[in-house]
C-alpha positions as CSV (number, residue, x, y, z in Angstrom):
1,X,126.6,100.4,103.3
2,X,127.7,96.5,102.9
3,X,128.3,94.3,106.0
4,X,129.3,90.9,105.5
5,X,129.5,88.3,107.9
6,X,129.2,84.6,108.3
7,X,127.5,82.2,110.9
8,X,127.6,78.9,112.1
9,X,126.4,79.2,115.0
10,X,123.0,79.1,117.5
11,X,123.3,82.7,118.6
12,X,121.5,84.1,122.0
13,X,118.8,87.0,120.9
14,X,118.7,90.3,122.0
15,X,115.6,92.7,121.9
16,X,116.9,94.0,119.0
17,X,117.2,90.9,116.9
18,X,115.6,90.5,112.9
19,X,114.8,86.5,112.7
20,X,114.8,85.8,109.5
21,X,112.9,81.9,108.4
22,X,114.6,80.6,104.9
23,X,111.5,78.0,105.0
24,X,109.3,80.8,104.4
25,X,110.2,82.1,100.5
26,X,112.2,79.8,97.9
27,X,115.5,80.0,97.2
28,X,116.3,83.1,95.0
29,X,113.4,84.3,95.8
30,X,112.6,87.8,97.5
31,X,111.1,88.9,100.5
32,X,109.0,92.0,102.5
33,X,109.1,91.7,106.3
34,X,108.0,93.9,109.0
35,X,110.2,94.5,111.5
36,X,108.9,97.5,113.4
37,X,111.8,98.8,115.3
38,X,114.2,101.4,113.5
39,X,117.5,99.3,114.3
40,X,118.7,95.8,114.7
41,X,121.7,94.5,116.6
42,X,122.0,90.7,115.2
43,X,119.8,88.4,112.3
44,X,118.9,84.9,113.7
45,X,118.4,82.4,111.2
46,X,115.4,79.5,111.4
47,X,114.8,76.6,109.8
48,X,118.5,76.3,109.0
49,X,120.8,73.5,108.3
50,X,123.6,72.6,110.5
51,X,126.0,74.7,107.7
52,X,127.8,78.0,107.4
53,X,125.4,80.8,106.1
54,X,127.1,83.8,104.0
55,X,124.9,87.0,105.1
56,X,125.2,90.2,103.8
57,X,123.3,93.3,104.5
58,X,123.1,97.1,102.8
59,X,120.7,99.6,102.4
60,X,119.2,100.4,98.7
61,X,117.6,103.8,97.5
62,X,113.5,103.2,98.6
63,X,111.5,101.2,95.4
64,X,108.1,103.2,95.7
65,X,106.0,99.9,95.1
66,X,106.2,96.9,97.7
67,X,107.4,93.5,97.1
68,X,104.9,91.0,98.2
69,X,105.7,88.0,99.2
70,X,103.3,84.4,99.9
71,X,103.6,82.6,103.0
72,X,104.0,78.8,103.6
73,X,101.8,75.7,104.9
74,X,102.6,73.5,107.7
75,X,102.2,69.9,107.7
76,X,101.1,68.2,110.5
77,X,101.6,64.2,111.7
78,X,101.0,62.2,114.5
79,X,102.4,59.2,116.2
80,X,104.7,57.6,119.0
81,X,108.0,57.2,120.2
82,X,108.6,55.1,117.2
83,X,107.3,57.4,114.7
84,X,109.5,60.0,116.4
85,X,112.6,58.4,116.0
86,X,111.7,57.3,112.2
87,X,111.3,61.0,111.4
88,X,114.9,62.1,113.4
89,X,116.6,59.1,111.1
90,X,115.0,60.8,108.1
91,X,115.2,64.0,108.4
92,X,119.1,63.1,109.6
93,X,119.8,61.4,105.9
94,X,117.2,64.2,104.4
95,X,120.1,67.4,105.5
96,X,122.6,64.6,103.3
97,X,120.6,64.8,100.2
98,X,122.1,67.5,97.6
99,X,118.1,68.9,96.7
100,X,117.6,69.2,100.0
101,X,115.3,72.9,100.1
102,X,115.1,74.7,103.9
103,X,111.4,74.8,102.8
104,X,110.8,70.9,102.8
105,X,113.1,71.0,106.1
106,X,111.0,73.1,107.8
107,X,107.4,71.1,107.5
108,X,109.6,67.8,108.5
109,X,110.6,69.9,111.7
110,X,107.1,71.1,112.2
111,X,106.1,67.6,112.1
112,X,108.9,66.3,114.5
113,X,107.8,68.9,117.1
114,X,104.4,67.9,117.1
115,X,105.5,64.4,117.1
116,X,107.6,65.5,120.4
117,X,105.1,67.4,122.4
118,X,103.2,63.9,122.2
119,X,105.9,61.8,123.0
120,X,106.3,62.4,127.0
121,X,107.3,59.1,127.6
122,X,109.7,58.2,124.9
123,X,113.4,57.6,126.0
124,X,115.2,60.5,127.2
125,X,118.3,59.9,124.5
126,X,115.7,60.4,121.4
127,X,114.4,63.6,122.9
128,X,118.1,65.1,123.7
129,X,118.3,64.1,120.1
130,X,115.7,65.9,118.6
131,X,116.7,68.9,121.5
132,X,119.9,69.2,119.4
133,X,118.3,68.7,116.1
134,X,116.1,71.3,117.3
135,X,118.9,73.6,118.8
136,X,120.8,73.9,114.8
137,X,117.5,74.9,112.8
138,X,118.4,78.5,114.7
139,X,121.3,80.5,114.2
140,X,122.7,83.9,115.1
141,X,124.6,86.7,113.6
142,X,127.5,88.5,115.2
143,X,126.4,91.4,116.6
144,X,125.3,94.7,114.0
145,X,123.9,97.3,114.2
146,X,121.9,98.6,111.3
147,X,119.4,101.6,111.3
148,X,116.4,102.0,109.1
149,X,116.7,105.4,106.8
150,X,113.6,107.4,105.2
151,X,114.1,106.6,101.7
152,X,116.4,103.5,101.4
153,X,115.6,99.6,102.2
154,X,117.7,97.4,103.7
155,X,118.0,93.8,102.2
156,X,119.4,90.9,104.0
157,X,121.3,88.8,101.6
158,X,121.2,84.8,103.4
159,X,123.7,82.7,101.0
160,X,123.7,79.1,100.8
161,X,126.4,77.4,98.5
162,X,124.6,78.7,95.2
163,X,121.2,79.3,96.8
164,X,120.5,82.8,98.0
165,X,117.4,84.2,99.9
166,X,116.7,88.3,100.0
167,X,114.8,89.7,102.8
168,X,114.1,93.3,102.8
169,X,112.9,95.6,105.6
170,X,111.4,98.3,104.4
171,X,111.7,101.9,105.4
172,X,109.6,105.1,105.1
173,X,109.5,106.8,101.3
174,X,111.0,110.1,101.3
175,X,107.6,111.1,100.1
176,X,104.3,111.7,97.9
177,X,103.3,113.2,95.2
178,X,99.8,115.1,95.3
179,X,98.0,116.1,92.4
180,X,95.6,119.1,92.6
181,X,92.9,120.3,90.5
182,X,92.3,124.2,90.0
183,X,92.7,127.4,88.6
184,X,96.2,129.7,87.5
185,X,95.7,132.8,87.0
186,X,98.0,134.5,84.6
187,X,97.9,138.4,83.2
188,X,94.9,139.1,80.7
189,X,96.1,138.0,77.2
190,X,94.9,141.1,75.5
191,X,97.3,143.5,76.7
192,X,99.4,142.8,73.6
193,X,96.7,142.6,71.1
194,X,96.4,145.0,68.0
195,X,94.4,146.2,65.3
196,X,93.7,148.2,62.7
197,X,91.8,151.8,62.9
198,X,90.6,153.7,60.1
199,X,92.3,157.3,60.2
200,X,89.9,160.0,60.5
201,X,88.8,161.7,57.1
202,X,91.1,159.2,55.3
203,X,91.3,155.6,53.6
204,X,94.0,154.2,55.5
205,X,94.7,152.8,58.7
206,X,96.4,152.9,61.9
207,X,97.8,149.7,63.9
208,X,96.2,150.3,67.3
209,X,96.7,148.7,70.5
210,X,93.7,146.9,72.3
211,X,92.5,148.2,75.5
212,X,92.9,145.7,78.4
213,X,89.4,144.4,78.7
214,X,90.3,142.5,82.1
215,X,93.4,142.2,84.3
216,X,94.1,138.8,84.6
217,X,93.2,135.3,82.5
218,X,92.2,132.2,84.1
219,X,93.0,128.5,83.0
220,X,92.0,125.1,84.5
221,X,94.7,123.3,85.9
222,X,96.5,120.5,86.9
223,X,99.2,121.1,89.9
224,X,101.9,118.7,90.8
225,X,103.5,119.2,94.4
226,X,105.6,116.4,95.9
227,X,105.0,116.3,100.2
228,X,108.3,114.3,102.2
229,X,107.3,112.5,104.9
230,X,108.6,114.2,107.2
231,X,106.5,117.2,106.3
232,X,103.1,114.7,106.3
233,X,101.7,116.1,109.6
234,X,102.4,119.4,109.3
235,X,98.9,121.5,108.8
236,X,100.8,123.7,106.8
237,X,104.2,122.8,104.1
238,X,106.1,124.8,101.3
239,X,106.6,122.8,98.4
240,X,107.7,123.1,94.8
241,X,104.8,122.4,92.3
242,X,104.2,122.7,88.8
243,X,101.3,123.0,86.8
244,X,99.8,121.9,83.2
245,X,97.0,124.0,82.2
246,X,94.7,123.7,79.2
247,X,92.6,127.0,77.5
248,X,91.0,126.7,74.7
249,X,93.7,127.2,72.1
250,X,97.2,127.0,73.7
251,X,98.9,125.2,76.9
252,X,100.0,126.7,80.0
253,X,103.3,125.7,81.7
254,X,103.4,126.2,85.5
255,X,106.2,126.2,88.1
256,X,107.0,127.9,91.4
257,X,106.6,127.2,95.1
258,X,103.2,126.9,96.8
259,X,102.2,127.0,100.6
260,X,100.3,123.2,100.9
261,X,97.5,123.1,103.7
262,X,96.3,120.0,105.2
263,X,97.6,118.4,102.3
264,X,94.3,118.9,100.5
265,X,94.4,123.0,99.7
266,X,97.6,124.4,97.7
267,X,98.2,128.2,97.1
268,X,101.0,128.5,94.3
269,X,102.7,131.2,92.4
270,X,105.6,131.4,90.1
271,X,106.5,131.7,86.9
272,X,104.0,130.7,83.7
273,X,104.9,129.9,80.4
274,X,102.3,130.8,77.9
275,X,101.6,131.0,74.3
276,X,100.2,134.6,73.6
277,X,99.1,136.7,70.6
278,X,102.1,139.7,69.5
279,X,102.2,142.6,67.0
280,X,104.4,140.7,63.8
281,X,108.3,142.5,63.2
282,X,107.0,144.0,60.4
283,X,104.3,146.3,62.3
284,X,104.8,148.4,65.0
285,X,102.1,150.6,67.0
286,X,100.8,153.5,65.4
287,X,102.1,152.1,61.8
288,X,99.8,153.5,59.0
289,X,99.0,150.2,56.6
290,X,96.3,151.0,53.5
291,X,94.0,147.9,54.2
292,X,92.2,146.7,57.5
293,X,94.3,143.9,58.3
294,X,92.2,141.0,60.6
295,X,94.0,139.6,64.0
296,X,95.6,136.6,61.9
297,X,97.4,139.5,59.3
298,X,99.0,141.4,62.6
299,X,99.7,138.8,65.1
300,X,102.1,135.9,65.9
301,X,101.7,133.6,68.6
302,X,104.7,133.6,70.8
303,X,106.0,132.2,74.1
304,X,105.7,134.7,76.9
305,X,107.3,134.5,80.4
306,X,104.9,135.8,82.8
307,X,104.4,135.3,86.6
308,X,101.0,133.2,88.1
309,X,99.1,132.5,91.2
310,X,97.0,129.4,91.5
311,X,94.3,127.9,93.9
312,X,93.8,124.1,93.5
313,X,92.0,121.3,95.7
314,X,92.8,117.6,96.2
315,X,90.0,116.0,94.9
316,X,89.8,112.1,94.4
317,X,89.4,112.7,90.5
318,X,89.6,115.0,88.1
319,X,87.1,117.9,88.4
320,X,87.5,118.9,84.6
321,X,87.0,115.3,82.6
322,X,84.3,115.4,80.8
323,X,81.9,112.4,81.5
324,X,80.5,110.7,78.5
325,X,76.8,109.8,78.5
326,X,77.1,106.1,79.8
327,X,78.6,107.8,82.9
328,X,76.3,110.4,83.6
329,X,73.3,108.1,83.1
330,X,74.6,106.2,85.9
């Protein structure tokens, strides 16, 4: 979404109004601001010169980090009604000067206000003066309405000849992403597992397949799951996570859908992809061989699709780094 509009003008504020001050950033320079409601109707303009400003707003996909932004300082001054009227002829030939910055402007305005409030009894022309001075330094935008979306920013492009200011109002992310620490449980590795048994009353022997010592393998994982905001309160979500496991040869691959309580317990299950131990081509079960072959002679690790279930926790660190001495002296 683009809008593009141009203002001239002191414009009356509604409730719904952004005011935007181009004395607070320098020019070209970007810009976070809160603005708390979801919409706005109009952008008002301080610390502006009497000039036609080029605005343009649109919403941009949400940037995850923030853009932070300094603020500015305010000089203050004293004096009379003459010192009032030196500062309106100045700042009158300072808005003529081509390097004039809305910056600079805005701590001479600051100054002539104090210089007003002061001034009670100066002539009533030099304050109707400084009333109108005052009355430009704020402008209005036509009316707009523009609505804040989870996931995108909206930046307020205020042009100025060839200076340009970006403000951006930032909206929710679309989410998080959550790492958890636990454990996947695949099917026991040693269901495909062979070796080789001497044949009764002979010298040879007979491939033979392992008997399952234990149903299912366990490996130390991390889990991935990403939470949208919208989902953020709710005690209980269903995401998508995926996992990276470590045992103590090969890697495990995680990935399926996992029911995420209280954003701080995930139960997972899916599919795991797993390097596991099988019988070579050139043996099959039962396959009478003359020599006792070891596990390394029969086997070939291979890539198995196999299905999981996980339990993991959202700790603040990693449960399974290993601490070196300096750390666990501490």
């Amino acid at each position: 979404m683009l809008i593009l509009f141009v203002v001239g003008y002191a414009g009356i504020l509604s409730a719904q109004t952004i005011t935007l001050d181009l004395a607070s950033l320098e020019p070209n320079e970007r810009k976070v601001i809160d603005f708390y409601p979801d919409s706005f109707d109009s952008i008002a303009l301080i610390n502006a010169f009497a000039e036609k400003y080029e605005i343009k707003v649109r919403s941009v996909p949400k940037m995850l980090d923030p853009i932070d932004a300094s603020g500015f300082g305010l000089n203050a001054a004293g004096g009379d009604c003459g010192a009032l009227e030196k500062l309106f002829t100045e700042i009158g030939a300072y808005v003529k000067t081509p390097n004039k910055t809305e910056k600079e402007f805005a701590d001479k305005i600051e100054s002539l206000k104090e210089l007003r409030d002061k001034a009670g009894s100066c002539s009533g022309e030099i304050l109707a003066k400084v009333k109108a001075l005052l009355k430009t330094t704020r402008q209005g935008s036509p009316w707009i309405k523009t609505q804040k979306k989870r996931g995108e920013d909206i930046e307020i492009h205020v042009k100025r000849g060839s200076i340009e200011w970006v403000f951006v109002v930032e909206g929710d992310p679309i989410g998080r992403w959550l790492f958890t620490y636990g454990y996947g449980f695949t099917p026991a590795r040693n269901n495909n597992e062979y070796f080789t048994q001497r044949v009764p009353g002979d010298t040879t022997y007979a491939i033979t397949k392992k008997k399952a010592a234990k149903n299912l393998d366990f490996t130390p994982a991390v889990f991935v799951t990403f939470l949208p905001t919208k989902r953020t309160n709710k005690p209980v979500s269903l995401t998508l996570s995926g996992g990276l496991g470590f045992d103590l040869q090969k890697p495990v691959v995680f990935a399926g859908a996992g029911l995420l309580i209280y954003q701080n317990f995930l139960v997972s299950g899916g599919v795991g992809l797993k390097s596991m131990p099988q019988l070579k081509g050139n043996y099959s079960e039962g396959q009478i061989v003359n020599e006792n072959l070891d596990s390394d002679a029969l086997h070939e690790n291979k890539i198995n699709i196999n299905y999981f279930f996980s339990v993991s926790f959202r700790f603040k660190e990693n449960p399974f780094k290993k601490k070196d001495s300096k750390e666990l002296s501490e």
